[in-house]
C-alpha positions in Angstrom: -17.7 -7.9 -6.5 -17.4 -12.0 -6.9 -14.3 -11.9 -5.6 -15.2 -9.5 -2.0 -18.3 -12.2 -2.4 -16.4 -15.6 -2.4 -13.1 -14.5 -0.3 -12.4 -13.9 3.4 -11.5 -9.8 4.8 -8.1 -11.6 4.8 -7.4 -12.7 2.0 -9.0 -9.5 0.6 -6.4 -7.3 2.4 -3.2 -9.2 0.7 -5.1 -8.6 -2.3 -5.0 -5.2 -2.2 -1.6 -5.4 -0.6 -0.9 -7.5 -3.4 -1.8 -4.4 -5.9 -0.5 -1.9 -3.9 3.1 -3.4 -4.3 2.7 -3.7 -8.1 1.7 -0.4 -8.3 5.0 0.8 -6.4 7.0 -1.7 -8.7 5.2 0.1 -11.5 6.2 3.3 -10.4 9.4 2.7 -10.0 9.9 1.3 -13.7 7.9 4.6 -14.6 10.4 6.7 -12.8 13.4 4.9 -14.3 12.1 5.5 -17.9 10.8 9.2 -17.4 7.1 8.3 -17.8 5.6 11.3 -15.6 2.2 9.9 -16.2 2.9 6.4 -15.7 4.6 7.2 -12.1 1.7 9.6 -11.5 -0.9 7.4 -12.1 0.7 4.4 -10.1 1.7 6.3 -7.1 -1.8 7.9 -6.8 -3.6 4.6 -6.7 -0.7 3.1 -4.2 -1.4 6.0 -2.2 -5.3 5.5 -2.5 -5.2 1.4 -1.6 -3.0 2.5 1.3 -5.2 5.2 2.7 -8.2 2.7 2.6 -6.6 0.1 4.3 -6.1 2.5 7.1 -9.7 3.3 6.5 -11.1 0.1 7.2 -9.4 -0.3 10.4 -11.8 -1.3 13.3 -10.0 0.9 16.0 -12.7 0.1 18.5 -12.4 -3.7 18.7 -9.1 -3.5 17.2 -6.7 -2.2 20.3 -3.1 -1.9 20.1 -2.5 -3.7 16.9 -5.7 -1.5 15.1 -3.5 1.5 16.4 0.0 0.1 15.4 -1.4 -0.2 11.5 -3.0 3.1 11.5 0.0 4.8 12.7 2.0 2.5 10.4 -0.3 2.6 7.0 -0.2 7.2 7.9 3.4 6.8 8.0 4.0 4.9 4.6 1.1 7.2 3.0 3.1 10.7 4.2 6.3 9.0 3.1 4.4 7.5 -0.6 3.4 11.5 -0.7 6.3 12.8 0.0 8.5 10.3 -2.7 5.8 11.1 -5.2 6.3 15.0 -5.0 10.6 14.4 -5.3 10.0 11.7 -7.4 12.6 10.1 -5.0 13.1 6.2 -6.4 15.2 5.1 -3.9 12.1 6.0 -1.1 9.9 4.5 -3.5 12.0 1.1 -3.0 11.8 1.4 0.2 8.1 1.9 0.5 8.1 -1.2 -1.5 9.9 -3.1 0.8 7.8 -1.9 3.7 4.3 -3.0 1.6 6.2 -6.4 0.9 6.6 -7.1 4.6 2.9 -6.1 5.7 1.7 -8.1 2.9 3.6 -11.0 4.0 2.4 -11.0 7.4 -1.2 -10.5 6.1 -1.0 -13.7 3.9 0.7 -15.6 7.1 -2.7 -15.0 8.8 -5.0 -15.2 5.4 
């Protein structure tokens, strides 16, 4: 709660960013070593972060771009979803690749 308090919706957003693409990293370590739980639990929680950004989208005020991220957050959380069921690393990768770049552009304008 002190740090939604003390921090701009932002800087907020590459946090969770921030999160999501440890959990991903995580996952894919998980994966490498076997750990079913591990994988699991850090692809559920990727998905979650991911599905709440799209969540908190202001589509009214937000136009094109509001529409662009929705599309594009549905996207990554089908493909997360599917990875996570074929326990597919290399998509995995990828999807961390994909958070990597959003969260970049979200700290260029944090």
């Amino acid at each position: 709660e002190a740090k939604t308090a003390t921090h701009n919706p932002a800087h907020l957003i590459t946090m969770l960013f921030d999160k999501a693409c440890v959990l991903l990293r995580q996952a894919s370590e998980s994966l490498s070593h076997d750990e079913t739980v591990g994988f699991d639990d850090s692809t559920t929680h990727a998905l979650q972060i991911i599905m709440a950004l799209r969540g908190v989208l202001d589509m009214e005020q937000g136009g094109e771009v509001a529409a662009s991220l929705y599309e594009t957050y549905t996207a990554i959380a089908a493909s997360l979803f599917k990875a996570k069921s074929d326990r597919n690393a290399e998509s995995i990768d990828k999807l961390y690749t994909a958070m990597s770049e959003l969260r970049e552009a979200w700290q260029s304008i944090s």
